[in-house]
Every structure is written in structure tokens, then in C-alpha cells.
C-alpha positions in Angstrom: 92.4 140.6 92.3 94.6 137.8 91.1 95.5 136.5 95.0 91.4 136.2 95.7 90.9 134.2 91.8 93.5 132.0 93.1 92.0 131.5 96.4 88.8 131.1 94.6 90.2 128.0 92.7 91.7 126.7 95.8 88.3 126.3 97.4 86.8 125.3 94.5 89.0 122.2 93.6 89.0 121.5 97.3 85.1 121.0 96.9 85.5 119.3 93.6 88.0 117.0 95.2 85.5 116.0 98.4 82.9 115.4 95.6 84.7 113.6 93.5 86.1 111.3 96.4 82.6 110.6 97.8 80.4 110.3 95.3 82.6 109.4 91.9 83.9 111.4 89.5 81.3 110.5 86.3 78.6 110.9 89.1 79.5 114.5 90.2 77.9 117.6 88.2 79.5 121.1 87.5 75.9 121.9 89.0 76.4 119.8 92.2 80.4 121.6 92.7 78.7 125.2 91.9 75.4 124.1 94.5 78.4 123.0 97.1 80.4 126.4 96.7 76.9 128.2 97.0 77.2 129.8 93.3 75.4 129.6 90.2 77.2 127.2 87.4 78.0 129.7 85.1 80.0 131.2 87.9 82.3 128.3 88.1 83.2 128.5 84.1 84.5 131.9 85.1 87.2 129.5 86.8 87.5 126.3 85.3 86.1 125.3 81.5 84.9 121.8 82.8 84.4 119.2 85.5 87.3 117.6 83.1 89.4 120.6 84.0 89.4 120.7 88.0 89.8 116.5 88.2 93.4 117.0 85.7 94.4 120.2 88.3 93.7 117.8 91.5 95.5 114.6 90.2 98.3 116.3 88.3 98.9 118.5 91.3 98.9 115.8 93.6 101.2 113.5 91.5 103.7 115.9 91.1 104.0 116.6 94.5 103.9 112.5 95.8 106.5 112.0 92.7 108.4 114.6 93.6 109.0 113.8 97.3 110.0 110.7 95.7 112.2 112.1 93.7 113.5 114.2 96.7 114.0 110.6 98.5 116.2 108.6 96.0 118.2 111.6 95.8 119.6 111.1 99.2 121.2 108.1 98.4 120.1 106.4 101.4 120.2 102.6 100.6 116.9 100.3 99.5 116.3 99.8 102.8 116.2 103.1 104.3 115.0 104.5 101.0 112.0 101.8 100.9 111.2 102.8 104.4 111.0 106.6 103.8 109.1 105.8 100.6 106.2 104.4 102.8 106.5 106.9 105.4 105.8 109.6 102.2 103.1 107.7 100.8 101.2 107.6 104.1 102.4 111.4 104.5 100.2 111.9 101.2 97.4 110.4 102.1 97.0 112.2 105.2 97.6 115.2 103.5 95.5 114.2 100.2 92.7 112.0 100.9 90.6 113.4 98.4 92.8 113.2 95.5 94.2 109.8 96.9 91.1 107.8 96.8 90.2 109.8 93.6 93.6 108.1 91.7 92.3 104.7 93.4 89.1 105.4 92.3 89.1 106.8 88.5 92.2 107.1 87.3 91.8 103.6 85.3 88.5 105.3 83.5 90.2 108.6 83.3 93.6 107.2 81.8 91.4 106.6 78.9 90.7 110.0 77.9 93.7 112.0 75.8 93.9 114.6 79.1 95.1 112.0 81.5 97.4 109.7 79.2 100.0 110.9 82.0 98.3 109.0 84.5 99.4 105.5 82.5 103.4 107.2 83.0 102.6 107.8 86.2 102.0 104.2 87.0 104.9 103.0 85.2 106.9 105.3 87.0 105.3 104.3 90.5 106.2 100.6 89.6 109.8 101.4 88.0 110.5 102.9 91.6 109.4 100.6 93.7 110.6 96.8 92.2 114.2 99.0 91.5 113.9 99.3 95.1 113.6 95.9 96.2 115.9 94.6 93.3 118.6 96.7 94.7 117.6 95.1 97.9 117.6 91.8 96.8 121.0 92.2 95.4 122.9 94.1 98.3 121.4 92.0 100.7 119.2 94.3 102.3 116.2 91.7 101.4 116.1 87.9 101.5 117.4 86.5 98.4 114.3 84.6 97.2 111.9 87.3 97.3 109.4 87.8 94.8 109.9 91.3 93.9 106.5 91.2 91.3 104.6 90.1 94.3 106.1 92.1 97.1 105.2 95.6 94.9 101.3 94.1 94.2 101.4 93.7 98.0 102.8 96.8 98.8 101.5 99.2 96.7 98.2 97.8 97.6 97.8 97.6 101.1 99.8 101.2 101.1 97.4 103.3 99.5 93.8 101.0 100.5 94.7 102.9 103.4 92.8 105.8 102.1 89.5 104.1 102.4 90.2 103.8 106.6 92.7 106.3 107.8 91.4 108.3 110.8 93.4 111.9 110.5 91.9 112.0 113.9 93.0 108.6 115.4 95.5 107.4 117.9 98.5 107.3 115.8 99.7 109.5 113.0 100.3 109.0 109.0 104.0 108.1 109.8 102.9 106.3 113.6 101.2 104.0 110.9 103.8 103.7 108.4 106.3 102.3 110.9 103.8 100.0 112.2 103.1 98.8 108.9 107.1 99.0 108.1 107.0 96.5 111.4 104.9 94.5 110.0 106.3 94.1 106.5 109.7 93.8 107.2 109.7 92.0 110.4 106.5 90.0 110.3 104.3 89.4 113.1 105.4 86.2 114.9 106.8 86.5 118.2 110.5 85.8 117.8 111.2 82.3 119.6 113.4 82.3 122.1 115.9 79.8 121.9 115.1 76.8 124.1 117.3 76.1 127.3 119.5 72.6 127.7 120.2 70.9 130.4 123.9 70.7 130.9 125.0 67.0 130.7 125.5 65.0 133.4 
């Protein structure tokens, strides 16, 4: 039946996607997905025509989602600020949701971008980048954003310490995807020094 093939896949790229994660993409067989999902390996062709296949389904899937949340976001015209802020909150949102195909992207997609099937994966980036240092030009420029920021910089440093996340994110911790997001929103945009308070005269005389 065509709803049980497609549940089928479902598990099966799940599997693929825990694999891949854990033990790296060029390291993971056809054999060791089929051994996982307890089948034989010519089972899994009946599914997917290579290991090739199930990594494009698991990143193409999950950047069209993350992308189009983005998309979603920009749309509502919220200002860089508040647009920046639910940027993050989405990003952490996907790595909660995604963890697998998150620290598979952080993991391979440089290696994989080199193969014809994943060329989108160099757009993707582009796009990723486009989006984010429009953001904080905008920013910059309404004043949302101190005037001598370094936009290069600030993207390196967000995009990086936004999606390293994956490697330490606790689905099962204290606080939740977006719990973290605004502390690291906190943190970014506020800093971490204790605000000074200003210090008291004495009136003269």
C-alpha cells in the first residue's frame, strides 16, 4: 500500500539520518542502514537506489523546510531586529527538531557539495549568508544595530555558534530550543556585563 511504502521510507531515512550523524556519511554502508532496519540490503533498493539517494532526501527535505520558515519570517515584515531574533529562535527550533540532518549539513555538506547531486547545497549557503548580513545591514542602517559593526564578522559569529549547538543540545535539558535561543539572543545583543550603575554624588556643600 502506498501509505505503508511511505512510512517505510520515513523510518528508513530516519535510520539513515542517525547513521549518518554518528558515524559519517562516507563511513556508513547501505549494509549497515539495512542491518539497523533489521532487513536484507537488497530490501532497501526496493526503496531507495543508493546511500546517495536517502543523504539528498534528508538534507534537501530539511533545507527546504529551515529555508522556508525563513522565508515565512521575512515575509512578516517585522523589522531586522525582530526579524534577526525570530531567525535564531527558528534555527534553534530546527535543530531541535532535526538533529540528525543538522549535524549531517555541519558535517558533510562541504564533501557532498562536491558531487553534481548536491550543487544546491553551495546555493543554499549563499542564500543562508544573503539573509543573514541583509539582516544586520538593514540593522546597521535603521539603527537597530550599532553603527560600526562588522557585519562579515557578526554572520561568521553567528552562524557559527548557532548551529555548533547541534553537537551539545540536550532535547531533554532544563530549557527548551527557544529557552536557549533567547538566552543566546541575551547574550548577543546585550552582552554579558552587569550594567553599571551610575555612581552617586555627594551634593555640594
Amino acid at each position: 500500500m502506498p501509505d505503508q511504502n511511505s512510512g517505510r521510507r520515513a523510518e528508513l531515512l530516519t535510520l539513515a539520518a542517525r547513521l549518518f550523524a554518528e558515524h559519517g556519511y562516507r563511513s556508513t554502508t547501505v549494509r549497515d542502514i539495512a542491518d539497523a532496519a533489521g532487513i536484507l540490503s537488497g530490501s532497501l533498493y526496493h526503496h531507495f537506489d543508493s546511500k546517495e539517494s536517502m543523504a539528498d532526501e534528508i538534507l534537501a527535505g530539511f533545507l527546504d523546510e529551515l529555508f522556508g520558515t525563513y522565508a515565512e519570517i521575512v515575509a512578516a515584515g517585522l523589522g531586522p531586529r525582530k526579524t534577526l531574533e525570530a531567525v535564531v529562535v527558528a534555527s534553534f527550533e530546527a535543530i531541535d527538531a532535526h538533529p540528525d540532518a543538522v549535524a549531517i549539513y555541519q558535517n558533510e555538506a562541504k564533501q557532498l557539495a562536491k558531487l553534481p547531486r548536491f550543487e544546491y547545497l553551495d546555493r543554499r549557503n549563499t542564500e543562508f549568508r544573503e539573509l543573514w548580513t541583509g539582516l544586520l545591514s538593514e540593522g546597521v542602517r535603521e539603527g537597530a544595530f550599532r553603527a560600526d559593526l562588522n557585519v562579515e564578522l557578526t554572520y561568521r559569529f553567528i552562524r557559527d555558534t548557532v548551529w555548533v549547538a547541534v553537537h551539545w543540545y540536550d532535547p531533554k535539558g532544563s530549557l527548551s530550543a527557544e529557552g536557549i535561543a533567547q538566552q543566546y539572543l541575551a547574550i548577543v545583543l546585550d552582552g554579558i556585563a552587569a550594567r553599571r550603575r551610575p555612581v552617586k554624588r555627594r551634593p555640594d556643600g
